[in-house]
C-alpha positions in Angstrom: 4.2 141.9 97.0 7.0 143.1 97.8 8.2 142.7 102.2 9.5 145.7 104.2 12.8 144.5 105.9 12.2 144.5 109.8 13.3 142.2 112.3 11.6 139.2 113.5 11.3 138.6 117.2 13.7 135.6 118.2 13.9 133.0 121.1 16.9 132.1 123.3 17.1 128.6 124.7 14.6 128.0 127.4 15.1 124.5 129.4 11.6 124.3 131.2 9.4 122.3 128.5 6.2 123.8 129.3 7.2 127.1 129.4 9.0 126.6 126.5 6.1 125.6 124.5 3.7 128.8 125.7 6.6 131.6 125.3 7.4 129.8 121.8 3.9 129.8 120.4 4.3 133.5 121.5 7.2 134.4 119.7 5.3 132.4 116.6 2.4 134.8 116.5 4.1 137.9 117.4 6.5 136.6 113.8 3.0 136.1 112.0 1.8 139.5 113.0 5.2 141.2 111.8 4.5 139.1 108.3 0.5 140.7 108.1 1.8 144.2 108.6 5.2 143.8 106.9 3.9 144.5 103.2 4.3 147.7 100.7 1.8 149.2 99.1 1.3 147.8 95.9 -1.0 145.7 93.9 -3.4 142.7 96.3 -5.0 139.9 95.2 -8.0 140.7 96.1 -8.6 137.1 97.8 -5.7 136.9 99.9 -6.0 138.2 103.5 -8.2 137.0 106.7 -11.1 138.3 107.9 -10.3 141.1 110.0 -7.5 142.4 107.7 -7.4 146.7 106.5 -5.9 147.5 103.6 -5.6 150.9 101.7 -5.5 150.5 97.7 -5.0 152.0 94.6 -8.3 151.9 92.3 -7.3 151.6 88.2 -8.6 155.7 88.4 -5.6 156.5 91.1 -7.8 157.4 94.1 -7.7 155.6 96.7 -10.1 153.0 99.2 -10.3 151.5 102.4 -11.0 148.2 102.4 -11.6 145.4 105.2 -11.6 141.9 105.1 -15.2 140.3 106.1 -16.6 136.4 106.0 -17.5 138.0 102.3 -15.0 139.3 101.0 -13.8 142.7 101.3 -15.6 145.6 102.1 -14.5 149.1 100.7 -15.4 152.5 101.0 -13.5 155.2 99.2 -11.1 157.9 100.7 -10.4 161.8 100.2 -7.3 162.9 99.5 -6.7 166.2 101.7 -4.0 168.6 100.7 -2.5 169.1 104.5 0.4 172.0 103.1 0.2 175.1 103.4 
């Protein structure tokens, strides 16, 4: 799958330990957000992903569904496609 190229949040030097610690772990799941989002459309395995995860994919009869990640599996439900031109 293939990654969109944004930038990753980064971390000066911080000298108070503690602190440190918290705003690091911060900057760590802001980075692991940025990787969940940061993916193309293209083909899934369909057992990768957390619960709590959207997706939109192809079907093998190009329409489309949305899909969510459940203690399951995943959960879909077909879209429409609207013609919004003219």
């Amino acid at each position: 799958m293939a990654k969109l190229k944004l930038k990753k949040a980064s971390l000066g030097k911080i000298n108070d330990g503690n602190i440190g610690q918290v705003i690091r772990k911060i900057y760590d799941d802001i980075n692991e957000l940025i990787n969940e989002v940061n993916n193309e459309f293209g083909n899934l395995n369909t057992q990768k992903g957390k619960t709590g995860n959207i997706r939109i994919k192809k079907t093998d009869t190009n329409s489309y569904n949305l899909e969510a990640k459940t203690s399951d599996g995943w959960a879909s439900i077909p879209l429409a496609l609207k013609d919004t031109e003219g």
